[in-house]
TORTI-388690 format. One record per residue (C-alpha): residue number from 1; residue in one letter; x, y, z negated; chain. Coordinates in nm, 3 decimals. Layout:
# residues N
num->NUM; residu->A; x->X; y->Y; z->Z; chaine->A
...
This chain:
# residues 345
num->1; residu->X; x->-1.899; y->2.037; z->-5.941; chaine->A
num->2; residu->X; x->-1.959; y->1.806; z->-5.679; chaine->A
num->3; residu->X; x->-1.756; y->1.480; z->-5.681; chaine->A
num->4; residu->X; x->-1.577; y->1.434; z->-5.354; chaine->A
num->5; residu->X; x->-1.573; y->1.069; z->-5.328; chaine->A
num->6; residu->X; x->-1.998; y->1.129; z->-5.265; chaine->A
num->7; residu->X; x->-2.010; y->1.490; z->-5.082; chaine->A
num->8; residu->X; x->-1.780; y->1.657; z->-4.770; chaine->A
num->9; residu->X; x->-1.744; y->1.965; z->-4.864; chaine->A
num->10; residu->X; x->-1.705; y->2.280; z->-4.606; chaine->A
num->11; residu->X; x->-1.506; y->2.630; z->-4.656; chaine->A
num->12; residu->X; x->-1.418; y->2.856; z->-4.797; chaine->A
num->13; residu->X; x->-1.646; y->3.136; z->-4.708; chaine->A
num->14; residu->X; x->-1.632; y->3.498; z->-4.774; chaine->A
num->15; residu->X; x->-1.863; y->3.659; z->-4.966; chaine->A
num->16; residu->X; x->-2.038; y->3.872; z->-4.683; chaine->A
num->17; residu->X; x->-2.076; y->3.520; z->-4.535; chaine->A
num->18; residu->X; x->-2.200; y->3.391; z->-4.789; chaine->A
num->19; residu->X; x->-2.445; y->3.713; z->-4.828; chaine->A
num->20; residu->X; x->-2.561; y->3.636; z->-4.415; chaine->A
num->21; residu->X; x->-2.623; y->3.271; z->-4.533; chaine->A
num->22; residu->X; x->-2.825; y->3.318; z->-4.827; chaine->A
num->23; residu->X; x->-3.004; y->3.600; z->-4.707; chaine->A
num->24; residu->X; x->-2.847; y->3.841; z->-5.029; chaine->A
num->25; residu->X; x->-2.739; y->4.168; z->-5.028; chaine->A
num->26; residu->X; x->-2.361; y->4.232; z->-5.193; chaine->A
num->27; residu->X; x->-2.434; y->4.407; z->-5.499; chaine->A
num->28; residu->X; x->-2.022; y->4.418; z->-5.592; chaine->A
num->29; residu->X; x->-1.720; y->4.273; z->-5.515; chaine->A
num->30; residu->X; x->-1.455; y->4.183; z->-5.198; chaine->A
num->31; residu->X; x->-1.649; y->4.106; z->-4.902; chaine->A
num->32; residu->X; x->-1.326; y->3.968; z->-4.759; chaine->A
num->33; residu->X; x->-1.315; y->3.773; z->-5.128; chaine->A
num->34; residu->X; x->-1.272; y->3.386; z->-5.062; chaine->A
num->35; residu->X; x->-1.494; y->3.134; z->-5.243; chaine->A
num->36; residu->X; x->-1.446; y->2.768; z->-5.230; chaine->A
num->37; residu->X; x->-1.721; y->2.570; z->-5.435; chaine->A
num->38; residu->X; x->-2.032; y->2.577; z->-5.526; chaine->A
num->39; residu->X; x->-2.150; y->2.512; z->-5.960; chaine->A
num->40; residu->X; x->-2.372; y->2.596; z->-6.246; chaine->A
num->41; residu->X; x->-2.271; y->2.856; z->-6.423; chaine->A
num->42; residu->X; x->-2.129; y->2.673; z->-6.731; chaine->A
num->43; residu->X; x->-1.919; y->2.453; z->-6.540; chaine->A
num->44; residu->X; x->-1.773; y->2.752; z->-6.236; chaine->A
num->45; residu->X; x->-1.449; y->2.811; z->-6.236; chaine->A
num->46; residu->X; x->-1.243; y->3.092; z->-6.059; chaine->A
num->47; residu->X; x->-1.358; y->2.935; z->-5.714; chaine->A
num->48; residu->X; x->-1.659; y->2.893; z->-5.736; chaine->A
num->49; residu->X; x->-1.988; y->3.093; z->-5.646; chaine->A
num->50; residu->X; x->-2.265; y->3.007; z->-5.940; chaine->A
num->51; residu->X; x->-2.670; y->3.102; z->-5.934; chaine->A
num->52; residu->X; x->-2.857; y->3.218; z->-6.244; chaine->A
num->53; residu->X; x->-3.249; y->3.234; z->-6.132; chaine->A
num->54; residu->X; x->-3.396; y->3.173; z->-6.500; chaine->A
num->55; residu->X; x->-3.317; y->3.481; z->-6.717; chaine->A
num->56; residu->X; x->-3.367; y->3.292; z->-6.964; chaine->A
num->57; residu->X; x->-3.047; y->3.151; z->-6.965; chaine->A
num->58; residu->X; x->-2.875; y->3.517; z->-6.923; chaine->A
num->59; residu->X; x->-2.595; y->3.414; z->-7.205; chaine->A
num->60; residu->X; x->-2.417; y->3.151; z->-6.936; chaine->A
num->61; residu->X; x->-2.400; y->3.458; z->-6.730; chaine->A
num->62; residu->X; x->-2.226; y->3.656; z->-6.987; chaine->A
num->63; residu->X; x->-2.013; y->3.342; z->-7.058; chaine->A
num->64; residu->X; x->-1.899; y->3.219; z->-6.706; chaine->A
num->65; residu->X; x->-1.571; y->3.200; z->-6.542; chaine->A
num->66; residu->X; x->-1.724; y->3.205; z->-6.192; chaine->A
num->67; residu->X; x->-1.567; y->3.424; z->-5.922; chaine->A
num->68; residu->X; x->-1.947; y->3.538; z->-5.791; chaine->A
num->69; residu->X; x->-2.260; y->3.498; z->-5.902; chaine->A
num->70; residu->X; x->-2.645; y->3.508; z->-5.712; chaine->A
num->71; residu->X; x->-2.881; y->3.676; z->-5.937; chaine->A
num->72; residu->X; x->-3.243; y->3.901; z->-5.951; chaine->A
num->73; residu->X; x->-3.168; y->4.317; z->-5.956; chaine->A
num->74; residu->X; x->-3.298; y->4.335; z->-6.316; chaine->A
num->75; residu->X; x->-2.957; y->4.106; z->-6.437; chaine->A
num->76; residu->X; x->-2.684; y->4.224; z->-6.282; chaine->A
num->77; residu->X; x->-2.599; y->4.445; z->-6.586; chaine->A
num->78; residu->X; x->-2.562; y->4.151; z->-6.802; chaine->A
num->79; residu->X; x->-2.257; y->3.980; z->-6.585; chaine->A
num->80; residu->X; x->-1.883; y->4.014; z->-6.656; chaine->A
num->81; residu->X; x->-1.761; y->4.296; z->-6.497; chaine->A
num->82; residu->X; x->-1.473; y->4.100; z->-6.301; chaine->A
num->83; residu->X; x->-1.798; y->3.885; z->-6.161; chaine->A
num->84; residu->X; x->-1.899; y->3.960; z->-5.765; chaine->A
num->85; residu->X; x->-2.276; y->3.986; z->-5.737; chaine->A
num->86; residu->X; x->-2.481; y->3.905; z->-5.486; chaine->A
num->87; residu->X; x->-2.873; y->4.026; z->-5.528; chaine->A
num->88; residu->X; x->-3.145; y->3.798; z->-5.377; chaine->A
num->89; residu->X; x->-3.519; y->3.874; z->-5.417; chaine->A
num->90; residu->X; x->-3.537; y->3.427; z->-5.494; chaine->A
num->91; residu->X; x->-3.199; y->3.329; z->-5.647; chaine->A
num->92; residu->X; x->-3.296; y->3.000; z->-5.690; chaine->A
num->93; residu->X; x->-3.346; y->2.970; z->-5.248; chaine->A
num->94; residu->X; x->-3.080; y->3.148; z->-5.200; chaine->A
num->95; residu->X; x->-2.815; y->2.925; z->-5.366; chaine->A
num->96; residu->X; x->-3.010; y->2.645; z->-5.225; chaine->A
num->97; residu->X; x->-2.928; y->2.812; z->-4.854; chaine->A
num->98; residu->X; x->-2.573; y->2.855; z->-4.965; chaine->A
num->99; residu->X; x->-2.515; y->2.527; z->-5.188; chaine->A
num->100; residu->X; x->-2.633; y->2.334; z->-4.804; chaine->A
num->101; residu->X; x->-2.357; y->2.532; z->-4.632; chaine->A
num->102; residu->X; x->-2.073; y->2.413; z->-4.849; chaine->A
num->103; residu->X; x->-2.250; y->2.058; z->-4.813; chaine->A
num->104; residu->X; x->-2.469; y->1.996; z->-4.512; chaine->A
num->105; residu->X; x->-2.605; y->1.703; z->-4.440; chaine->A
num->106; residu->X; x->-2.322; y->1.476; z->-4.282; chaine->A
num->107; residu->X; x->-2.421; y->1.365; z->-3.903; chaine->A
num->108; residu->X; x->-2.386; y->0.976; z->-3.856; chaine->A
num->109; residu->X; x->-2.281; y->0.866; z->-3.535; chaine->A
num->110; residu->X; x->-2.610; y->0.625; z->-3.400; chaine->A
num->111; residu->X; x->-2.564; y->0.238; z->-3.524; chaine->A
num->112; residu->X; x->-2.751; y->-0.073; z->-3.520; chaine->A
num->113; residu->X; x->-2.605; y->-0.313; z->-3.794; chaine->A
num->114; residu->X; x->-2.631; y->-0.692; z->-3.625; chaine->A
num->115; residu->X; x->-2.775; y->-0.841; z->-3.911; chaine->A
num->116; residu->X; x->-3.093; y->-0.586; z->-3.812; chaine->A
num->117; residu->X; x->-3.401; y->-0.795; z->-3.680; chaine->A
num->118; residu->X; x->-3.538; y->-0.582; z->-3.403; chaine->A
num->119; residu->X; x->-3.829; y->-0.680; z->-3.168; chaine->A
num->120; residu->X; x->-3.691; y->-0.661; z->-2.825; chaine->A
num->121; residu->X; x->-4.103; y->-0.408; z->-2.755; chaine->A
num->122; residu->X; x->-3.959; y->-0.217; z->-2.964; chaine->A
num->123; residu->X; x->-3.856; y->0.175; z->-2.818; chaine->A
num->124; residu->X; x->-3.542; y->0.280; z->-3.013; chaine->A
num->125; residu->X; x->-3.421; y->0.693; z->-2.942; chaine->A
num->126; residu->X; x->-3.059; y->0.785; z->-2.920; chaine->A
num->127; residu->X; x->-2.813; y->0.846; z->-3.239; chaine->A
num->128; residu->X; x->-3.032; y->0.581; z->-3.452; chaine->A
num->129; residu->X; x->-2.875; y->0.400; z->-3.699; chaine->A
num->130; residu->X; x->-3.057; y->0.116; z->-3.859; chaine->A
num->131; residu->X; x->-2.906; y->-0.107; z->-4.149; chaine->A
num->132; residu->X; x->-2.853; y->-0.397; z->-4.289; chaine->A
num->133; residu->X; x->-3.097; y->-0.657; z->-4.269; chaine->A
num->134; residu->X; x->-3.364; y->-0.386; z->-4.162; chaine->A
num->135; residu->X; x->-3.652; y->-0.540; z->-3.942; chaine->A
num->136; residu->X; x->-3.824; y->-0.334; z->-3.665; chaine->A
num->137; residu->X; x->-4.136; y->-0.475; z->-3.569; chaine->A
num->138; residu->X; x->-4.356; y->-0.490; z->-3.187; chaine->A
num->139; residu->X; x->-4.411; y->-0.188; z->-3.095; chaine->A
num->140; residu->X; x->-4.220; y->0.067; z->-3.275; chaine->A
num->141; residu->X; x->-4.157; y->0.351; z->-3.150; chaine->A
num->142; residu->X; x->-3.804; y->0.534; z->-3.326; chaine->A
num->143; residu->X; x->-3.709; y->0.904; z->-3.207; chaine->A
num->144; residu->X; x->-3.365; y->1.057; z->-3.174; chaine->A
num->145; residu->X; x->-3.158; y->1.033; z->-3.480; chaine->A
num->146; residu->X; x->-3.400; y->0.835; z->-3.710; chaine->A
num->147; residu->X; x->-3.152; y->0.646; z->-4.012; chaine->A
num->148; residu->X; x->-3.338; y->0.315; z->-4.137; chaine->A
num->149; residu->X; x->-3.167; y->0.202; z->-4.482; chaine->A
num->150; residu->X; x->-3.067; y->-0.156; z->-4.563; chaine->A
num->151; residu->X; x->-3.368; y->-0.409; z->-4.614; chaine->A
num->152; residu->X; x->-3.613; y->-0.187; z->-4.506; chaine->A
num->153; residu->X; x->-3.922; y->-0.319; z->-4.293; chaine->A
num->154; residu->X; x->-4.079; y->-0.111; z->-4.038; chaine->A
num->155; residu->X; x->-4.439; y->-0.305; z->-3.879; chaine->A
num->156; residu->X; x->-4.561; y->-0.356; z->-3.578; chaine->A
num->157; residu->X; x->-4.711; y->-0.001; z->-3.412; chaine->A
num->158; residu->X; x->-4.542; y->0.249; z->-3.637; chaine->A
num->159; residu->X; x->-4.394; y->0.575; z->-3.494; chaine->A
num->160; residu->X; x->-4.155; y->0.792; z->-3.651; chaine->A
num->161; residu->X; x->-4.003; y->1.124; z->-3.498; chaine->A
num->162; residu->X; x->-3.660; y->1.296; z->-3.488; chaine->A
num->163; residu->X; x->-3.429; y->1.299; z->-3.765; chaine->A
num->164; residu->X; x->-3.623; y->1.140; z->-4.029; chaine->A
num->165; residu->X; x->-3.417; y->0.923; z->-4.276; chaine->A
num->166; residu->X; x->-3.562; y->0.605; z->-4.415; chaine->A
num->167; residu->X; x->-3.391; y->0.477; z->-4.777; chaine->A
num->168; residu->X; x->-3.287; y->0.113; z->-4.793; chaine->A
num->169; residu->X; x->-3.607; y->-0.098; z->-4.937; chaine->A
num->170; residu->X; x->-3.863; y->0.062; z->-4.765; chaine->A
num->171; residu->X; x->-4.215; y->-0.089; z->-4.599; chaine->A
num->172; residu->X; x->-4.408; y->0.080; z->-4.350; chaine->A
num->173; residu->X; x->-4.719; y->0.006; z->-4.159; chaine->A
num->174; residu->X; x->-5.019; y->0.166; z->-4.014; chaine->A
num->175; residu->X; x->-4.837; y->0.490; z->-3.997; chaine->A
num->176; residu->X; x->-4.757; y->0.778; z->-3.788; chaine->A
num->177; residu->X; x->-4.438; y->0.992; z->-3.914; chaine->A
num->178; residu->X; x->-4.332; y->1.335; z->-3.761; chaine->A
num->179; residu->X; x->-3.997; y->1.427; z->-3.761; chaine->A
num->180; residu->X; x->-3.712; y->1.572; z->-4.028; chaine->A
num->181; residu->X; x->-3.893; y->1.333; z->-4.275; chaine->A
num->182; residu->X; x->-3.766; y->1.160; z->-4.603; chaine->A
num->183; residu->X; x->-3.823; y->0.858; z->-4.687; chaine->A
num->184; residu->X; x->-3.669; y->0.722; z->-5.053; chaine->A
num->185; residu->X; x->-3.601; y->0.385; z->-5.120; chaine->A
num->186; residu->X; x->-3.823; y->0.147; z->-5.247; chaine->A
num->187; residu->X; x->-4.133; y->0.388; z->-5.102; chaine->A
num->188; residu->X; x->-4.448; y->0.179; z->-4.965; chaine->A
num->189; residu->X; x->-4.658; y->0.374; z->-4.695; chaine->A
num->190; residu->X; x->-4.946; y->0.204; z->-4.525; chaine->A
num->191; residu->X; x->-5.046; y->-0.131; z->-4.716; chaine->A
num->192; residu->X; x->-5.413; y->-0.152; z->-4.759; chaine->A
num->193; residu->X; x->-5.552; y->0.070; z->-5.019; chaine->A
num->194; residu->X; x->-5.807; y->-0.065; z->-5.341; chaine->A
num->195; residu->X; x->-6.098; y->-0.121; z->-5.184; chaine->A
num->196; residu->X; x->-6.334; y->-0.400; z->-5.276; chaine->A
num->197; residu->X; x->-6.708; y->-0.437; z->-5.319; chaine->A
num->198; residu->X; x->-6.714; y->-0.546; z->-5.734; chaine->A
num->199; residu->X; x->-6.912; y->-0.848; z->-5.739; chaine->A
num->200; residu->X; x->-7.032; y->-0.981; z->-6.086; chaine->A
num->201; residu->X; x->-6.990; y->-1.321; z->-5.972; chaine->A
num->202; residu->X; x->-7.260; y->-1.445; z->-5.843; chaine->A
num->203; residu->X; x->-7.200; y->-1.398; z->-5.473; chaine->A
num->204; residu->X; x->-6.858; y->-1.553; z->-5.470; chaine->A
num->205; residu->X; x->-6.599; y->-1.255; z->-5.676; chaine->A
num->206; residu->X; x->-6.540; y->-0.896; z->-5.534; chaine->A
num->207; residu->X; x->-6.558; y->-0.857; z->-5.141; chaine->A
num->208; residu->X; x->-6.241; y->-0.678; z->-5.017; chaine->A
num->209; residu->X; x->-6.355; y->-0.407; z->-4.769; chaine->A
num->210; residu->X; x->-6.107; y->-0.396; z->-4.494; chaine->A
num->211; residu->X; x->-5.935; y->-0.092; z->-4.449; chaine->A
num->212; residu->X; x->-5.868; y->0.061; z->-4.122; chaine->A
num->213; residu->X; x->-5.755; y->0.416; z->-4.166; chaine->A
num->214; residu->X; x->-5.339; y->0.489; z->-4.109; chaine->A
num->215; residu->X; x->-5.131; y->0.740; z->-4.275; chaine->A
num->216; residu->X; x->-5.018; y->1.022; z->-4.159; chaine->A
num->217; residu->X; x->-4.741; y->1.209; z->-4.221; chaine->A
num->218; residu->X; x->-4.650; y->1.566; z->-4.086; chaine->A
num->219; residu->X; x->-4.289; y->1.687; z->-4.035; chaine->A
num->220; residu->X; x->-4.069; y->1.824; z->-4.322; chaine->A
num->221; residu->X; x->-4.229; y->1.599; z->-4.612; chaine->A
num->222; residu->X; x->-3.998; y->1.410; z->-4.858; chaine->A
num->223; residu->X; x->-4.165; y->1.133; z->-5.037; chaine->A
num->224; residu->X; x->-3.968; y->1.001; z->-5.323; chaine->A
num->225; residu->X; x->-3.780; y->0.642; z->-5.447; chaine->A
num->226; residu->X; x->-4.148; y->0.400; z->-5.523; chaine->A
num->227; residu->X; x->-4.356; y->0.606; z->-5.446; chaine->A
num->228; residu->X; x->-4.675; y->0.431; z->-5.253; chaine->A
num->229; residu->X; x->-4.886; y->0.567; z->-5.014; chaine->A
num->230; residu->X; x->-5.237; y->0.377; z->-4.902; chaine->A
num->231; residu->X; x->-5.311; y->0.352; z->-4.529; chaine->A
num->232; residu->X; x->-5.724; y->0.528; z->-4.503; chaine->A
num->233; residu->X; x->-6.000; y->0.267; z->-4.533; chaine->A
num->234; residu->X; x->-6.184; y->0.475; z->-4.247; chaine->A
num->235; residu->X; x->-6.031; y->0.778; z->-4.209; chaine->A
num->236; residu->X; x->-5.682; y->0.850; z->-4.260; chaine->A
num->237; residu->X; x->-5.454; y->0.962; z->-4.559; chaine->A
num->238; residu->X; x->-5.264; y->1.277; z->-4.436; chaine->A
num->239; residu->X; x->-4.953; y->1.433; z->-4.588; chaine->A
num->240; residu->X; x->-4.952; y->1.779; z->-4.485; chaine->A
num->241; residu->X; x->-4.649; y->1.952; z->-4.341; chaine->A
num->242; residu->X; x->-4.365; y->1.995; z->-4.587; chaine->A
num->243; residu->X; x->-4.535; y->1.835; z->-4.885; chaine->A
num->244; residu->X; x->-4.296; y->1.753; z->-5.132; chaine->A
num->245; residu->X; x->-4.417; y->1.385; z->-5.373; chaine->A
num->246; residu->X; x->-4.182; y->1.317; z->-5.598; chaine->A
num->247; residu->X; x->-4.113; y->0.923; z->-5.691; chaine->A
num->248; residu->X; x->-4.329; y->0.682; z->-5.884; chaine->A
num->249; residu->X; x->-4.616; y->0.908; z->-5.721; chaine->A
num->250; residu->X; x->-4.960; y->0.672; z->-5.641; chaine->A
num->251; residu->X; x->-5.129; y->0.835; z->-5.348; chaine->A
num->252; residu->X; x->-5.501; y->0.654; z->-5.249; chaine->A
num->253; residu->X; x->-5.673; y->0.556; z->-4.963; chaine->A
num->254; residu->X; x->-5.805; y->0.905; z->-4.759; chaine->A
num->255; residu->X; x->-5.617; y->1.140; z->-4.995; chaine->A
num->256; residu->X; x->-5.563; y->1.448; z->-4.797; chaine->A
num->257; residu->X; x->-5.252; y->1.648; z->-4.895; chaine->A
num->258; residu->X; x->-5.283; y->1.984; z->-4.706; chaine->A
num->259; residu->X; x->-4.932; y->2.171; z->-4.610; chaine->A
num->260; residu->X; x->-4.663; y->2.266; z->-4.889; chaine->A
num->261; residu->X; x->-4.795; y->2.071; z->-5.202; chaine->A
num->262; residu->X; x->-4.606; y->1.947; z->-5.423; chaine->A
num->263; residu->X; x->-4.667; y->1.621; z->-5.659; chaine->A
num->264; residu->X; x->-4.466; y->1.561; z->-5.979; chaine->A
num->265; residu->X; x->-4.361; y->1.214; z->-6.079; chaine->A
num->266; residu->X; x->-4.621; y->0.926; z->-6.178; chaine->A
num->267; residu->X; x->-4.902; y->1.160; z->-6.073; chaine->A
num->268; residu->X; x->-5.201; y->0.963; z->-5.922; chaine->A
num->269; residu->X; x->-5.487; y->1.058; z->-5.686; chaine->A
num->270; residu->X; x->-5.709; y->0.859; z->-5.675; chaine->A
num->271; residu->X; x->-5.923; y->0.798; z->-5.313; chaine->A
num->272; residu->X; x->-6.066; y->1.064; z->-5.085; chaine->A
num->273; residu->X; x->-5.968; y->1.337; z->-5.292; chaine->A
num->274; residu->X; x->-5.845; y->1.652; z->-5.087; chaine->A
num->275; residu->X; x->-5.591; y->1.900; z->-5.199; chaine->A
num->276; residu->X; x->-5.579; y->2.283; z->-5.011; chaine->A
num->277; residu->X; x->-5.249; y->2.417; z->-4.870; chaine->A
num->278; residu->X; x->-4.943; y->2.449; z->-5.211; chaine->A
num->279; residu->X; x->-5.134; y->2.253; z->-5.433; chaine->A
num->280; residu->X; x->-4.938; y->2.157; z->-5.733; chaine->A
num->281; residu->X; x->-4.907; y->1.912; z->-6.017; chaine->A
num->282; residu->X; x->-4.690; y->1.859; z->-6.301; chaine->A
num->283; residu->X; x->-4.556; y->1.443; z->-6.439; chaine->A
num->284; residu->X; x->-4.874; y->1.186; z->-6.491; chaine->A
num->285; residu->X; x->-5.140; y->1.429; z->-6.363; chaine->A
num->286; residu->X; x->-5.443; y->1.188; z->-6.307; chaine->A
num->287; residu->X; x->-5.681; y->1.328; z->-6.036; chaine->A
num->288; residu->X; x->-6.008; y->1.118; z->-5.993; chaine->A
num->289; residu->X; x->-6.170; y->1.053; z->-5.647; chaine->A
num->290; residu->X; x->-6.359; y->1.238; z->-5.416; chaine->A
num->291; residu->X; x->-6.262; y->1.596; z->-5.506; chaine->A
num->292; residu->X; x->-6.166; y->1.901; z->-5.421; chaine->A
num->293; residu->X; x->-5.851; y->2.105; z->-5.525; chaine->A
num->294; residu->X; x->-5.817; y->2.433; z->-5.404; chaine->A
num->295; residu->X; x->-5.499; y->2.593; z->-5.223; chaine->A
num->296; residu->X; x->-5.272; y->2.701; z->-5.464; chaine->A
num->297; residu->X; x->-5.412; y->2.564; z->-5.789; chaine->A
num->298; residu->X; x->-5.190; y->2.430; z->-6.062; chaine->A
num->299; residu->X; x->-5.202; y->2.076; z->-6.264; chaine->A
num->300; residu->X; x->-5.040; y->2.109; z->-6.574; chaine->A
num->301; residu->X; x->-4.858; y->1.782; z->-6.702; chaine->A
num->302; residu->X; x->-5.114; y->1.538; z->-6.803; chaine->A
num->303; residu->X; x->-5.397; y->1.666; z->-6.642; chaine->A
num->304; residu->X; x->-5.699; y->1.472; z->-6.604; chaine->A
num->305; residu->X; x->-5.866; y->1.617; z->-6.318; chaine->A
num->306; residu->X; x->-6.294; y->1.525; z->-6.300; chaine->A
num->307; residu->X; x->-6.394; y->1.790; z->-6.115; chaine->A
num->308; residu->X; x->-6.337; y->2.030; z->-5.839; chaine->A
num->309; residu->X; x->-6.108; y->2.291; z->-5.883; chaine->A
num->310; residu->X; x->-6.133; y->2.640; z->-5.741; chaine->A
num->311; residu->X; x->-5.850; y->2.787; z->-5.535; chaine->A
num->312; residu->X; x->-5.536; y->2.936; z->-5.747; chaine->A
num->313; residu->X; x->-5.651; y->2.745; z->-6.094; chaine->A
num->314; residu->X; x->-5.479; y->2.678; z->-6.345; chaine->A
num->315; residu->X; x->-5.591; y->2.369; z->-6.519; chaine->A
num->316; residu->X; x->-5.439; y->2.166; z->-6.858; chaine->A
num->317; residu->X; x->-5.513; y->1.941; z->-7.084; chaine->A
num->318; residu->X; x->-5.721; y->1.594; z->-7.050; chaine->A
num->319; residu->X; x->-6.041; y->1.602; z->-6.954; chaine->A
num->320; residu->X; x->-5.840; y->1.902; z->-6.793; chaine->A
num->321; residu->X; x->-5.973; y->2.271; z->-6.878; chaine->A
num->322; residu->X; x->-5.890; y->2.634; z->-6.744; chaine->A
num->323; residu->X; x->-5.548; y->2.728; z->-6.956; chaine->A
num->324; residu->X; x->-5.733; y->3.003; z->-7.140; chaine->A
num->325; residu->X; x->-6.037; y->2.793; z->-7.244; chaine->A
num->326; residu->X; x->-5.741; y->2.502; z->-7.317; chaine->A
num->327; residu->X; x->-5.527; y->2.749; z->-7.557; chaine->A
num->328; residu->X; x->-5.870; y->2.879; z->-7.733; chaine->A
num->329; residu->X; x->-5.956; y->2.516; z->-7.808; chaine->A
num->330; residu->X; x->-5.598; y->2.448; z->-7.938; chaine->A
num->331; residu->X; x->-5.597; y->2.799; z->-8.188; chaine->A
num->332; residu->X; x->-5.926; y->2.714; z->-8.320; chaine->A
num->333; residu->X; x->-5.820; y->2.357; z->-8.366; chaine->A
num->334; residu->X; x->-5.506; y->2.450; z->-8.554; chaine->A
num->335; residu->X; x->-5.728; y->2.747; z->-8.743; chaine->A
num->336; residu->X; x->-5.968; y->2.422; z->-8.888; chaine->A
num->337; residu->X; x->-5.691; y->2.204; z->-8.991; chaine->A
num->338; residu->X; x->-5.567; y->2.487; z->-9.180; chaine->A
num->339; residu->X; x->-5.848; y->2.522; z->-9.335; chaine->A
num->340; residu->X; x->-5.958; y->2.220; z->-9.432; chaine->A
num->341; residu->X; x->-5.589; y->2.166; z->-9.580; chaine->A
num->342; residu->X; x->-5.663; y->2.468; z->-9.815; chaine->A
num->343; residu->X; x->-5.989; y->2.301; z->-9.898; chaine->A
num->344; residu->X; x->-5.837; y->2.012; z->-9.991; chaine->A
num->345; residu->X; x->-5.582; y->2.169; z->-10.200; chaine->A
C-alpha cells in the first residue's frame, strides 16, 4: 500500500462510487460497503479494493484478503465468496480510474523559488511554480499552472501550455509544448540532433550541418527520466498527442511520433523515421532512419527495424522478422541442433 509520508490519500468511497468512477458494473456486494485503500492483491487487506487484469495470476485472487476486487466477467467465479466484485470490460483502466481517485494529483499553490534566474521578457501564467535554481530564458512563454523542477533550464523562445510539469534537471530549447505534459528529470528536448557531413579528412574533419527544425510536442505526452529528444534539422520532430516514451529513450532529428504510441525504455529511432497513430515498441528496439511504421504495429524487445513496416505488424527478432516467419526460423533452428547432436553421438 501506498506510504503516506509520499501520497495524500482521499476517502473512503462506497462501492457504487467506486463503480461510477471506474466505469464498472457491481457484480456483488454492499453498494453502501465502505472501502478505504487501494493494493495488489497479495498485499489488500480488509480495506482495501484490489484489481486482477492478468488471469494469469487467478491464484492471488483465490488467496486475497481484499474487501473488493475489479476483475473481467470470465473470473468472477474464481474469487472468495466474502469478496465484492466489480466487472469492468479493462480491469487494468479501471483500477487506474479508481487508484487516481484515492490519490489525485496534489494541486500546488503557484511559487517562484528566489534562487530561480528568470529573464525579466519572459511571460509567466498564473499558479506556476518554478524551483530551485531553475533558469527561464528571453522569451518564454509559461501557461497557467506549469511546475518547473529544481535545476532545470528552460531557453530562450520556448513555450509550454497549461498544467505541464517539468522534473528537476531538465533542458529545453527549440521547443513548443502543449499542455497536461510530463516532463521527467534529467530529459533533454531540443539540442541539435547528429548531423554532420563525414569528411575523410581532407577538407578539414566532418562539417556539422546546422539544424534548424524545433520539437514539438502535443498535449497529454509523458516523456520519461533521460530521455533525449533532437530538435528537426529542417523540419520538425513531433510527438503526437498522448504518446507515452518511457526513459533512457533516444528520439532523432525529424522523428515523427503520430498520436498514442508508446516507446519502451532504451529504444532508439534513429532520424526521419515516422511512426502511424499507437505504434509500439518493447526495451532496446533499434529502428533505423527514414522509415515507415505503420499505425498499430508492434516492436518486440530487441527489434532491429530496416525496413518499413505495414500497419498492425508484428515484428521480432534482429534484423527484425514477422513473428511467424521469426518462430519458424527458431523451430527449425532448434530441429538442426538436435540433429546434429544425434549425429555427433
Amino acid at each position: 500500500m501506498a506510504d503516506p509520508r509520499f501520497f495524500k490519500k482521499k476517502g473512503p468511497f462506497t462501492l457504487e462510487e467506486l463503480a461510477e468512477i471506474g466505469q464498472c458494473e457491481i457484480y456483488r456486494g454492499d453498494p453502501t460497503l465502505l472501502i478505504h485503500d487501494v493494493a495488489s492483491l497479495n498485499e489488500a487487506d480488509t480495506t482495501c479494493i484490489g484489481v486482477l487484469y492478468n488471469t494469469k495470476h487467478h491464484a492471488l485472487l483465490q488467496d486475497t484478503k481484499a474487501l473488493a476486487c475489479i476483475l473481467g466477467e470470465e473470473m468472477v467465479d474464481r474469487a472468495p465468496q466474502n469478496t465484492a466484485l466489480l466487472v469492468a470490460k479493462y480491469p487494468h483502466r479501471s483500477f487506474a480510474m479508481i487508484a487516481t481517485a484515492f490519490y489525485p494529483q496534489e494541486k500546488k499553490a503557484g511559487r517562484i523559488d528566489p534562487t530561480a534566474i528568470i529573464d525579466p521578457s519572459s511571460k509567466l501564467g498564473e499558479d506556476v511554480i518554478i524551483g530551485p535554481l531553475a533558469i527561464i530564458g528571453a522569451n518564454v512563454e509559461i501557461d497557467d499552472g506549469v511546475v518547473v523542477g529544481a535545476h532545470t533550464v528552460i531557453e530562450e523562445g520556448v513555450s509550454i501550455g497549461k498544467n505541464t510539469i517539468i522534473g528537476s534537471h531538465v533542458s529545453i530549447s527549440h521547443a513548443i509544448i502543449g499542455k497536461c505534459v510530463n516532463i521527467k528529470p534529467g530529459a533533454c528536448i531540443g539540442q541539435s540532433g547528429f548531423g554532420f557531413f563525414m569528411d575523410s579528412g581532407d577538407m578539414g574533419g566532418h562539417v556539422p550541418v546546422p539544424q534548424l527544425g524545433r520539437v514539438l510536442i502535443h498535449d497529454y505526452v509523458e516523456i520519461g527520466a533521460n530521455t533525449t529528444v533532437d530538435r528537426g534539422s529542417g523540419a520538425d520532430t513531433i510527438i503526437g498527442l498522448g504518446t507515452r516514451i518511457d526513459n533512457l529513450v533516444m528520439v532523432a532529428h525529424n522523428v515523427h511520433f503520430s498520436k498514442g504510441c508508446v516507446m519502451v525504455t532504451q529504444t532508439g529511432i534513429a532520424g526521419s523515421t515516422k511512426l502511424g497513430d499507437y505504434v509500439a515498441a518493447g526495451g532496446q528496439v533499434g529502428i533505423a532512419d527514414n522509415l515507415k511504421i505503420g499505425s498499430g504495429a508492434r516492436l518486440a524487445a530487441k527489434c532491429g527495424i530496416m525496413r518499413d513496416v505495414d500497419p498492425k505488424e508484428v515484428m521480432m527478432g534482429s534484423p527484425a522478422l514477422p513473428f511467424k516467419t521469426f518462430f519458424r526460423q527458431v523451430a527449425v533452428l532448434k530441429k538442426l541442433v538436435e540433429d546434429t547432436r544425434k549425429k555427433v553421438s
